[in-house]
Structure formats: C-alpha cells, structure tokens
N, C-alpha and C positions, 0 to 999 in steps of 0.2 A: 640600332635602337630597337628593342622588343617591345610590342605593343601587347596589349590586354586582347585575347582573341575574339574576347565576348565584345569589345568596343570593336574591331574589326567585322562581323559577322552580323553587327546591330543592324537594324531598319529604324530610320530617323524620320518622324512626322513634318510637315510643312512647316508648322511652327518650329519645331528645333532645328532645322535646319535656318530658318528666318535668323534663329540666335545666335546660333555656329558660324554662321556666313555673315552676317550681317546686310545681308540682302533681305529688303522686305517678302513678304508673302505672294503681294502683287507680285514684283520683279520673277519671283520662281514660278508662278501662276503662269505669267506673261511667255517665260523659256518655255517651259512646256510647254504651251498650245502653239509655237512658234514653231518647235521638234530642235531650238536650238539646243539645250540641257535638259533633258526628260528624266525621271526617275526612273531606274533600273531593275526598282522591286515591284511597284503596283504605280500605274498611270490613274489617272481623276478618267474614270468613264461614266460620267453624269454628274448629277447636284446630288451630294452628299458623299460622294466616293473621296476617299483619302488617297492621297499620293505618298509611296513610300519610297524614301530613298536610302541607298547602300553608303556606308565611308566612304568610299572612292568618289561616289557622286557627288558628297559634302567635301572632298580635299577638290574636285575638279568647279565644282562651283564658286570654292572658296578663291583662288585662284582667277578664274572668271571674274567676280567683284571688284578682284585685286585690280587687274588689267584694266578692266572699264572702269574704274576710277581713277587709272593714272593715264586715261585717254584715247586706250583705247577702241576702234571702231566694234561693233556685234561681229562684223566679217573674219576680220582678225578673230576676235578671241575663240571665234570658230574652229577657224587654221590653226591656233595654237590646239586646243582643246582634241581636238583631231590627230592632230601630229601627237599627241601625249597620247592617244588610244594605241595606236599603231605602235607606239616606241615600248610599250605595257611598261609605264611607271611603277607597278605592282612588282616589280621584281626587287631583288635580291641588291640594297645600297642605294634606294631611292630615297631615304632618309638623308643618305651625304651630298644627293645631287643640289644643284642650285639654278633659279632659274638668275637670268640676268637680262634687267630692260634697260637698255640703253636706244636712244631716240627712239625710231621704231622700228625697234629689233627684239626680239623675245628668243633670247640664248636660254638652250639647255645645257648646263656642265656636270655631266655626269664622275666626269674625275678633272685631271690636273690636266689632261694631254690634250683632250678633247671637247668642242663644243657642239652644239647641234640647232642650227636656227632653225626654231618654231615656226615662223610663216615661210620659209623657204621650203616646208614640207619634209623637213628635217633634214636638209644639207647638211652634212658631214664638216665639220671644220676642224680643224690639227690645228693645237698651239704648243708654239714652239720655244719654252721657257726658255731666255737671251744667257739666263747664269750659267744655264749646264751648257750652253753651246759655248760660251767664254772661253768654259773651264774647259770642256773638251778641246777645242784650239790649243789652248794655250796646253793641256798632256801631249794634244799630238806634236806640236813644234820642241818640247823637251825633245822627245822619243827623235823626231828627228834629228835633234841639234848633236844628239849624242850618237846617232851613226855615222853622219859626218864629221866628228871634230867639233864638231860647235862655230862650225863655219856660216848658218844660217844667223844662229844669235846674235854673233860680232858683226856679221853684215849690217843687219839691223839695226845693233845700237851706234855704230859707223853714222850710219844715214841723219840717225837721230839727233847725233852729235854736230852733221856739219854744217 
C-alpha cells in the first residue's frame, strides 16, 4: 500500500492526534509526562508549548488505545510498544503484517510462516501450516510407494481393511 508522503512526513498537533487516536488530550498529556509515549517531533517544555507528534507516533499510539481498551495493563503496552521500535514496523510490508491478541498474548504476523510475541520481547515463533505438511506427506509416500512397487500403500490399506 502507497501512502501520500506529505501525510507520512506530517507533524500532528495534540488535538489531531486526540481525533486520529481517540484517546483524549488528557490521556496523551498523561503518556508524555509519564515518558510512556512522548512525541517524537517537539515535547511540551512549559505552559503554552505544543507537543508535536510524527505518523508513526499516531499508528503507535493508535495501537496503544487499542490494547488498553481490550485490557490491557500500561506495562504491557509498553513491551509491546518497545518490541514494535526494535522490530522497525517502518519497513517495507508492514501494511500486510497483522497484530493478533488472543488472551494475553499480542502476536505479530508479519507473513504466513511466522509469528513474533510482543511481550515475550519478540520471541520468534514458526507456524507450521498442517495443509502443506499433509500434502507433503502424502508426495513423499507416493514418491516412495513407487520405488518400492507400492509395497508401502498396500500395506497400508491391508491394515486399514482388517
């Protein structure tokens, strides 16, 4: 997916991000002076200073709401939030990645093969799709059955039969 470089490159005020995220003013107020989710373009250094924040701040925030709305703790959404700096989401198919929360567990699936648990500080996980392993089974016992006679198969369906 191509994005508009000027919306990628943008600096988004407190309010607009309030709107984009749907997290109040307060709540982004509160992260920031916490250092849990700080703005990455200009921090509030006194009364009247505006906080500006990058795209990536508003996709990481946005994210963040998400999470703490479906329960989970600030510590958490930390580790997750952390773990996504480190793994740089900014790259090339993070558009097709998907997170996945299931109880509490915050999967990253970047393709089909792999997953990457978020609070485990990005453990590595392999999945091992059951259909192509079927199918391979079941090529490899052809390939066999045919170097033997097909003395495997008939075993087989032998057993099956008695």
């Amino acid at each position: 997916m191509k994005f508009n470089r000027r919306i990628l490159h943008a600096s988004f005020s407190t309010a607009q991000v309030a709107r984009l995220t749907g997290l109040s003013a307060r709540q982004l107020d509160h992260w920031d002076r916490r250092g849990f989710l700080s703005p990455s373009l200009s921090s509030a250094s006194g009364y009247g200073s505006k906080r500006r924040y990058s795209f990536a701040d508003v996709v990481r925030l946005r994210l963040a709401g998400r999470l703490r709305a479906s329960g989970f703790g600030l510590a958490e959404v930390r580790r997750v939030v952390e773990t996504l700096r480190r793994l740089d989401p900014a790259r090339r198919g993070v558009t097709s990645a998907r997170l996945l929360v299931t109880g509490r567990k915050v999967l990253w699936a970047s393709s089909d093969s792999e997953l990457v648990d978020l609070l485990q500080g990005g453990q590595l996980m392999l999945v091992f799709p059951l259909g192509e392993a079927v199918a391979d089974v079941a090529r490899a016992v052809e390939s066999l059955a045919k170097e033997s006679d097909g003395g495997l198969v008939e075993a087989a369906s032998v057993r099956r039969h008695a």
